[in-house]
Structures are given as C-alpha cells and as structure tokens.
C-alpha positions as CSV (number, residue, x, y, z in Angstrom):
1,X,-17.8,-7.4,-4.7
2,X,-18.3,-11.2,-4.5
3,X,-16.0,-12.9,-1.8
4,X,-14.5,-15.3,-4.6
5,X,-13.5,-12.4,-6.3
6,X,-11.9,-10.8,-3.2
7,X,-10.0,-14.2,-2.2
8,X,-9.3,-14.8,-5.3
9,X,-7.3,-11.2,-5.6
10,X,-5.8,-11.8,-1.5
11,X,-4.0,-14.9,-2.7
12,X,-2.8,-13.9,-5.5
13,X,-1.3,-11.0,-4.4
14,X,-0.2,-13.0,-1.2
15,X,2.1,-15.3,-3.9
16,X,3.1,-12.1,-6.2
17,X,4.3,-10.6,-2.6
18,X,6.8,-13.8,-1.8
19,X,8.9,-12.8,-5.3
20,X,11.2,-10.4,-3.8
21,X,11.4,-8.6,-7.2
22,X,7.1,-8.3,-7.6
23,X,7.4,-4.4,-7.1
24,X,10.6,-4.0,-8.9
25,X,9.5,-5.7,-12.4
26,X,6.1,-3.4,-12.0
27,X,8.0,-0.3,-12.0
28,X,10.2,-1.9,-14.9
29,X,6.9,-2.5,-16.3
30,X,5.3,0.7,-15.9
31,X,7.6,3.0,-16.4
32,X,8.5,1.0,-19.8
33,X,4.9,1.8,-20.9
34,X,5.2,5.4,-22.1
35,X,8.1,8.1,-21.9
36,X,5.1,10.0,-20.2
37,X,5.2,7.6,-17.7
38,X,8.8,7.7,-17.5
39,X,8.7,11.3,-17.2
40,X,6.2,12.1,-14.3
41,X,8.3,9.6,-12.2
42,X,11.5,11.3,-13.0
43,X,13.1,12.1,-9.5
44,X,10.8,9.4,-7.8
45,X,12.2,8.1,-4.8
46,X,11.1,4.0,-5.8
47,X,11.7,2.7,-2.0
48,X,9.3,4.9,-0.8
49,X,7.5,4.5,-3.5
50,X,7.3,0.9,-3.5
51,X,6.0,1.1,0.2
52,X,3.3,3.2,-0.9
53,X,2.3,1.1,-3.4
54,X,2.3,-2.2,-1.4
55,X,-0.1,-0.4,1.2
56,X,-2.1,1.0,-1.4
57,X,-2.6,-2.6,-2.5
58,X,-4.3,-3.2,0.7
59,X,-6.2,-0.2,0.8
60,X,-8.1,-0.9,-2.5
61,X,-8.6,-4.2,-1.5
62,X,-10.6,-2.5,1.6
63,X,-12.5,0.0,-1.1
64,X,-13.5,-3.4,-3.3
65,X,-14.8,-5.3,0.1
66,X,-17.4,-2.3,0.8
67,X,-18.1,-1.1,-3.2
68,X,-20.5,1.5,-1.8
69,X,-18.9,3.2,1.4
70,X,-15.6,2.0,1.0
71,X,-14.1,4.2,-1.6
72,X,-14.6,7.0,-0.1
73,X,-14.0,5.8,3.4
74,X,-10.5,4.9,2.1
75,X,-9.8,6.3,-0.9
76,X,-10.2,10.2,-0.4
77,X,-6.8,10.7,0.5
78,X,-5.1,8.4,-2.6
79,X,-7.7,10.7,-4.7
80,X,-6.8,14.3,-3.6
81,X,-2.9,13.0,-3.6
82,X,-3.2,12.6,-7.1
83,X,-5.8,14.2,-8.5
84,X,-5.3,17.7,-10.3
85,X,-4.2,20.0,-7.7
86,X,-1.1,17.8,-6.9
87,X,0.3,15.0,-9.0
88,X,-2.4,15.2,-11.7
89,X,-2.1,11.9,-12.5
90,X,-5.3,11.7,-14.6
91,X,-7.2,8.2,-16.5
92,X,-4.7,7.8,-18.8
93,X,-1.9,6.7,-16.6
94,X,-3.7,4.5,-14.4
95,X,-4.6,2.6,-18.0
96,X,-0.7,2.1,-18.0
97,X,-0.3,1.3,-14.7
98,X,-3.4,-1.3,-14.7
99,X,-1.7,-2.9,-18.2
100,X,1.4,-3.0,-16.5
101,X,-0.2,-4.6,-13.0
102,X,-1.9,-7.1,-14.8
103,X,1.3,-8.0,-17.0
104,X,3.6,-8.5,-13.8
105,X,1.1,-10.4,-12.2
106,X,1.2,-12.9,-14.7
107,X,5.0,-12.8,-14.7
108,X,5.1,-13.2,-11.0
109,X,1.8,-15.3,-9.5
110,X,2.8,-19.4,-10.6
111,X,-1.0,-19.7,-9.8
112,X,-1.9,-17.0,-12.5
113,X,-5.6,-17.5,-14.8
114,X,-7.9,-15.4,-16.2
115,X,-9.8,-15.7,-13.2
116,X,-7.1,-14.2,-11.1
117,X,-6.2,-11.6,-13.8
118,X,-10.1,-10.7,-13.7
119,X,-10.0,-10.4,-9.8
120,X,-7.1,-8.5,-10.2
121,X,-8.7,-5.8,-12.4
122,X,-11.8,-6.0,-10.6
123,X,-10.5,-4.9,-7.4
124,X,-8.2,-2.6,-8.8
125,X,-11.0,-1.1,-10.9
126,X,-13.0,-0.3,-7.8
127,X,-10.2,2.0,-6.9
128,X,-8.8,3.4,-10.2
129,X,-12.9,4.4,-11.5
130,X,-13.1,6.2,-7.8
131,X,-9.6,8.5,-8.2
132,X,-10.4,9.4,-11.9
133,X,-14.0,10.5,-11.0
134,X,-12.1,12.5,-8.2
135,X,-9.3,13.8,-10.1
136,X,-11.1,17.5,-10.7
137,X,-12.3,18.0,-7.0
C-alpha cells in the first residue's frame, strides 16, 4: 500500500483516538446495524472488547504496510479467532462493521474527507478480505 495512504489512515485514527467516546459511538454504531449484530455480541464484555479492537487497529495497519507477507504474518491469529470454528463471524458482518467504522470516523476525525474515508477502507480492507478468505480453514 502507498505511504500516503498509510499516513493518511495513522492520523486519522491518531485524531479519532483523542475523542474519548471514538470506540464507544462504533459499538453504538455497530451494534445498531443489524439485530444479528446485536445478537452475536450479546454477553460481550465491551471493555475488553474495546481493547481488542484498538490493538487490532494497529495490527491491520501492520497487514496494509506489507500487503503481501503481512496478513498472514499478523493476521492468522485475528483469522482463526473468528473464523468458523470459533466465533464464525463470516463477510457479512465485517460489511456492518466496516459501514459502521467508516460512519464513526466521519463523526469523530474534524479532519475527515473522502480521502481519509478511502484510506480508512483501504487499510481496513487489507485485513477484512484476508479473515473472510480464512474463515473456512
């Protein structure tokens, strides 16, 4: 991935990070999407969750800077986590969770365009096409 793209994504998530409520509108967000969404959280611890998510931010980020090692250098874990054989959380939820992202991104980056929402799902797309092509293994 291009390194405009990458700095692009670092600063905005960098501003979205200072708003103290950035992880809490997401999950207000996401779990607004779709009952099913709503539903395979249900009994979700969200402080632990919302930890796990802010690394995960960073660990896609790492996937995106090396398209063609990095995904599985740093992804296999995220993958078998949840992938069929344990939280089967297959494409379409991660089409939620990406619509949701992107929507509390705008809400929360002041610096927000369509050049950070496209580095947004750029790098996030690195990572979301490598679990779903994982989810069966």
């Amino acid at each position: 991935m291009d390194a405009e793209t990458l700095r692009k994504f670092e600063e905005s998530l960098k501003r979205c990070s200072a708003d103290p409520d950035f992880l809490d509108i997401f999950y207000g967000n996401f779990l607004g999407s779709s009952p099913k969404v709503r539903e395979k959280f249900s009994g979700t611890d969200f402080d632990r969750q919302k930890d796990a998510l802010r690394a995960s931010f960073d660990t896609m980020l790492l996937a995106a800077r090396d398209e063609e090692n990095g995904p599985e250098r740093y992804l296999l874990p995220l993958a078998e986590r949840h992938g069929s054989r344990q939280l089967g959380i297959g494409a379409e939820y991660y089409d939620l969770w990406l619509d949701s992202l992107l929507k509390t991104v705008r809400a929360c980056d002041p610096a927000f365009s369509e050049d950070v929402e496209k580095a947004w799902e750029n790098v996030m797309g690195v990572g979301i096409s490598y679990l779903c092509s994982r989810y069966n293994t």
